[in-house]
N, C-alpha and C positions, 0 to 999 in steps of 0.2 A: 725298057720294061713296058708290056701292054696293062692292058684292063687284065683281060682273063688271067695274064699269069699271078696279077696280086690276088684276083678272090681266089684264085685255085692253091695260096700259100696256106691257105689257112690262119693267115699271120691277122693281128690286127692292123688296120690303115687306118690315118688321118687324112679328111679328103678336104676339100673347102666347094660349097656351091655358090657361084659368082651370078649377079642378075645383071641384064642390061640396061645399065646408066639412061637416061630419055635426055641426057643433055651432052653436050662434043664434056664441058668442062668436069661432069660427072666420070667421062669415059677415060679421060686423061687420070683422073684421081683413081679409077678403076686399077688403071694397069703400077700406078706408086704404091696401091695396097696390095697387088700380088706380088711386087718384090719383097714387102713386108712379111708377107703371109709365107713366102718361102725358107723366114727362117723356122719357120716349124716344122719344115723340111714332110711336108704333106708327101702321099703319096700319088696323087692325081687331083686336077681340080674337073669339075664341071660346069656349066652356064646353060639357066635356063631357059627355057623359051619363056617363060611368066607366065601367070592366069588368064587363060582360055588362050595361049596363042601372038601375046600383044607386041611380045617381043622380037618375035622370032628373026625379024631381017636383020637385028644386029647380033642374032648367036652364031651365026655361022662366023664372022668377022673377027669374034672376040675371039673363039676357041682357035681360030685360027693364029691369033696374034699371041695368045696365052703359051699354045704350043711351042711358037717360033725362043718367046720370052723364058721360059720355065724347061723346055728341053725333054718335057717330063710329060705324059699320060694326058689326056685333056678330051672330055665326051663333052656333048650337047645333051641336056638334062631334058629329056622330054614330059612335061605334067599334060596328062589326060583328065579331060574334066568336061562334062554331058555324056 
């Protein structure tokens, strides 16, 4: 299932937005809470870049790993800010 076809149901969705950990140990605890978070049986997660930007060289990594993990829908959450 994509993006577009869940907003285009009409349906409600459960999504979760994931931020990037600043530590290897936080990153690791990252990917034990979206097994967690899967029993909610979300429809797509996202991952931020964070405020102004700070994040951003480890969203592409995550979403990438989230996808492979979850099977399921996964964007990079882009926050515009100035």
């Amino acid at each position: 299932m994509s993006l577009a076809s869940i907003y285009q149901s009409g349906q409600c969705a459960i999504s979760f937005e994931l931020f990037p950990p600043k530590t290897p140990r936080g990153e690791k605890a990252l990917y034990r809470h979206v097994d967690e978070l899967l029993q909610a049986k979300p429809a797509y997660f996202t991952c931020t870049y964070g405020a102004g930007g700070t994040d951003r060289g480890k969203t592409i990594e995550i979403v990438t790993r989230v996808k492979k993990q979850t099977r399921g829908p996964v964007a990079a959450h882009l926050t515009c800010v100035d």
